[in-house]
N, C-alpha and C positions, 0 to 999 in steps of 0.2 A: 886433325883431319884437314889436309890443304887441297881434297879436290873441292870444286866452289858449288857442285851441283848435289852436296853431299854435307847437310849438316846433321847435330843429334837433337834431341827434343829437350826445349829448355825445361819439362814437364818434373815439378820433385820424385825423383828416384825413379824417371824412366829410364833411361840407358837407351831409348830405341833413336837409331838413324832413318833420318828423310830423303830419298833419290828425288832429284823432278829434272827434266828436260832444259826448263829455264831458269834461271834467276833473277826475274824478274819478281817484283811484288806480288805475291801469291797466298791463298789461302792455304795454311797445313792445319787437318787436322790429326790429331796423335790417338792410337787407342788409349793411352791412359787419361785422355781426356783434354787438354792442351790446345789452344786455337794461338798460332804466330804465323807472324808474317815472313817467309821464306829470307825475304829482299834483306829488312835490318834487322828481323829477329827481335822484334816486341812481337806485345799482344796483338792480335789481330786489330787493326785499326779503322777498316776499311769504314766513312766515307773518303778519310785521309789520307792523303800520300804517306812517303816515309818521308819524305821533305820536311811537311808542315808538321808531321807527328816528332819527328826531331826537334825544332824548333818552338813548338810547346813543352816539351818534356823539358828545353833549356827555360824558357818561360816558367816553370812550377820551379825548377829547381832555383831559379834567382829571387822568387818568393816564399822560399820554402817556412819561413813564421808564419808569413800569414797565411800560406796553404795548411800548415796542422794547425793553425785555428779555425779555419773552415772546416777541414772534417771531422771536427770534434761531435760527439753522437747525440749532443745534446742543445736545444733551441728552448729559449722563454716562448711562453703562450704570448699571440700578442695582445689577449684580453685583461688576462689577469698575472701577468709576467710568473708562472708558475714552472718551474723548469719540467721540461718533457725531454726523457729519449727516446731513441729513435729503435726503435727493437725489429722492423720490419719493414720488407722493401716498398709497402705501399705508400703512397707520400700524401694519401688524405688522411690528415690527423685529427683526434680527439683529444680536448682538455677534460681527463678524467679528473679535476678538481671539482665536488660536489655541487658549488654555486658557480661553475662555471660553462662547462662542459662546452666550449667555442669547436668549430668544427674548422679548418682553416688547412694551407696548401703548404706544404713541408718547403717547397721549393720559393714559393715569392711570399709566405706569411700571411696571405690575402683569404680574406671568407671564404670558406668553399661551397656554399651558397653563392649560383650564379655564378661561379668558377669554369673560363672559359680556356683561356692561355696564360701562360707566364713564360712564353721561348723566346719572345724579341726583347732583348733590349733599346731602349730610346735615351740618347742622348738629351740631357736636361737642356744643357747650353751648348749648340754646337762651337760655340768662340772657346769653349774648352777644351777643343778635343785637344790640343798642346797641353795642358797642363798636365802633371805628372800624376795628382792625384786622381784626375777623371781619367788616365789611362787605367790605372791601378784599380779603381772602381769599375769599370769596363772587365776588363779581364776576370776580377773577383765574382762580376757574374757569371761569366762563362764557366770558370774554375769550378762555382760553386757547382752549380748543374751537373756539371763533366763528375763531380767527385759523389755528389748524390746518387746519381744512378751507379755510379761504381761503390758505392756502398750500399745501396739495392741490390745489388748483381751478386754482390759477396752473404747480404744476408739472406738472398731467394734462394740460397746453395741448400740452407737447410728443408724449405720445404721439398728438396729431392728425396730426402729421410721421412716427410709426411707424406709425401705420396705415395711411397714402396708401404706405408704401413697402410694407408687409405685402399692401395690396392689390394690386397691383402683381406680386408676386410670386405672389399666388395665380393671378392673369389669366394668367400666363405659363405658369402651371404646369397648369394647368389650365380658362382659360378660364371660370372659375366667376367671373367678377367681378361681377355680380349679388349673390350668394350672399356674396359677400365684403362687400356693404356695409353689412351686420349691424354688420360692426366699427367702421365709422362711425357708425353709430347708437347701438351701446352706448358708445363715447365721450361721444356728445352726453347721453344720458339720465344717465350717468355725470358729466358737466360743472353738468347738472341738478340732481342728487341733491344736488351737492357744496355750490351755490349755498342751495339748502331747508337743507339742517344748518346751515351758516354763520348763518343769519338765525332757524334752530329756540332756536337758545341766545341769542341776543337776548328771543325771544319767553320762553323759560326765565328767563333774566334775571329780568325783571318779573312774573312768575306769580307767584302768592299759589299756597301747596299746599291742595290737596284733593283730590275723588275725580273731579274733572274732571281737576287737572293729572298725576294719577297715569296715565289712560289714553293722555295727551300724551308722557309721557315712553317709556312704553309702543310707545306707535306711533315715538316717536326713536330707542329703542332697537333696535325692528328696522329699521330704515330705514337707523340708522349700519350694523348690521354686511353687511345686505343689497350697501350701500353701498361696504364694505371687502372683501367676498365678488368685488362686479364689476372695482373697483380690481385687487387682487390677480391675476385671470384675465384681466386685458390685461397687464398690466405683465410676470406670469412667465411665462405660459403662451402669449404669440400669438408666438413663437419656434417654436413646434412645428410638423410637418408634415404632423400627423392636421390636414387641414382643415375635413374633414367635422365631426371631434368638435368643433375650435375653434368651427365656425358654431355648435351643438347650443347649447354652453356658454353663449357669447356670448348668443344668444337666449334661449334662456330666464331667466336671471341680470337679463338686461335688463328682460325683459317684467317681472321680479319685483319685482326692485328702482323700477320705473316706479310699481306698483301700490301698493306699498309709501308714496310720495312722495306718492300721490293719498291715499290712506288718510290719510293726517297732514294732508294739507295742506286735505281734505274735512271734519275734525271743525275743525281750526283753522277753517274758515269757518262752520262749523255751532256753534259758540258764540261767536262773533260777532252771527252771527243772531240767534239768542235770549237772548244777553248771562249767560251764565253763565260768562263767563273774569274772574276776579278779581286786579284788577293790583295792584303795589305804590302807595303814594302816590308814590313816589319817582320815578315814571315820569310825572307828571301835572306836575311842579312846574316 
């Protein structure tokens, strides 16, 4: 297909073609389901250019050992070094070893007692930042994050099959299936959220710190636990039979956590505009 306003959906086994006006970096979405980016044809990336999304994608691929040792699905306790995997998108975990049972944050390993953030990284020594291993360790945080939530995003696919059976059971139960498709929409905004984090630590990656990248991290920071808040009350809580509380929950969590996604993803394009995000060189080269 060589006209340029004219591609097909990278979507498995859709066959359908996208018209748009421009070529610019844009959102497509595809009925079979599908979210790319017009401009280079990835996934949707957006708070990222296709610049810096190019140039992290060369970034994973020139670590690619130690990126498939990072997404490996399994982490030691760090109480009782007991191997845990990861079987679901929520990232507050439990040590079900019987003299254990440590409650602790998928993402930094840290108590989740009193678990506030884990989205900034802080340099130990700044006379390091030259060194090859503190770049390596830098990036490994970000990587790490960037591949959690996309292995969150890939494992919340399935509570789309719990919710169509939850709904289902509300309908029977009470004929509220209307009311019940809350639950499907907090999945999607939920599927959402997960996709902005993933691509937020791309865009963290390459930021230069100041008092712009402080109020970024700021808005990531609520946004992940907003994030982890809606996770969590699909995953443990839509078992329950209070249905009425279940919709309350759902909705509002969702509405929050939506807002929350705008909020980040509205300054992200509001220093764009005026051009006060400052990248690394390393992102240009």
């Amino acid at each position: 297909m060589t006209n340029p306003f004219i591609k097909w959906c990278p979507g498995k086994n859709c066959g359908r073609a996208v018209k748009v006006f421009s070529t610019d970096s844009q959102l497509i979405e595809c009925e079979c389901g599908a979210r790319f980016c017009f401009c280079c044809y990835e996934n949707w990336h957006e708070p990222v250019t296709c610049q810096l999304q190019k140039q992290w994608l060369i970034r994973c691929k020139s670590d690619s050992e130690t990126a498939n040792w990072i997404m490996a699905h399994t982490k030691e306790c760090p109480k009782c070094h007991t191997a845990i995997e990861k079987n679901g998108g929520c990232n507050h975990m439990s040590c079900r070893t019987r003299n254990c049972m440590h409650e602790f944050c998928w993402l930094c390993m840290g108590p989740w007692s009193g678990h506030r953030a884990c989205n900034s990284y802080v340099d130990k020594k700044e006379q390091q930042r030259t060194n090859s291993r503190q770049s390596l360790e830098r990036y490994l945080f970000y990587f790490n994050r960037y591949s959690t939530h996309e292995q969150s995003l890939q494992l919340e696919m399935k509570l789309k099959k719990k919710v169509a059976t939850k709904m289902d059971q509300i309908a029977n139960a009470t004929k509220a299936y209307v009311e019940g498709k809350c639950l499907e929409q907090g999945v999607e905004v939920l599927s959402q959220c997960r996709q902005t984090l993933m691509y937020s630590y791309v865009f963290a990656f390459f930021l230069q710190k100041d008092n712009n990248s402080q109020i970024f991290e700021d808005n990531q920071k609520d946004l992940e636990a907003a994030t982890e808040n809606l996770s969590e009350l699909l995953e443990k809580d839509i078992d329950g039979d209070d249905f009425t509380k279940l919709f309350k929950q759902v909705q509002d969590k969702s509405r929050y956590v939506d807002a929350r996604r705008k909020v980040l993803l509205e300054h992200c394009t509001e220093g764009y505009d005026k051009n006060f995000w400052k990248f690394t060189t390393a992102a240009f080269r």
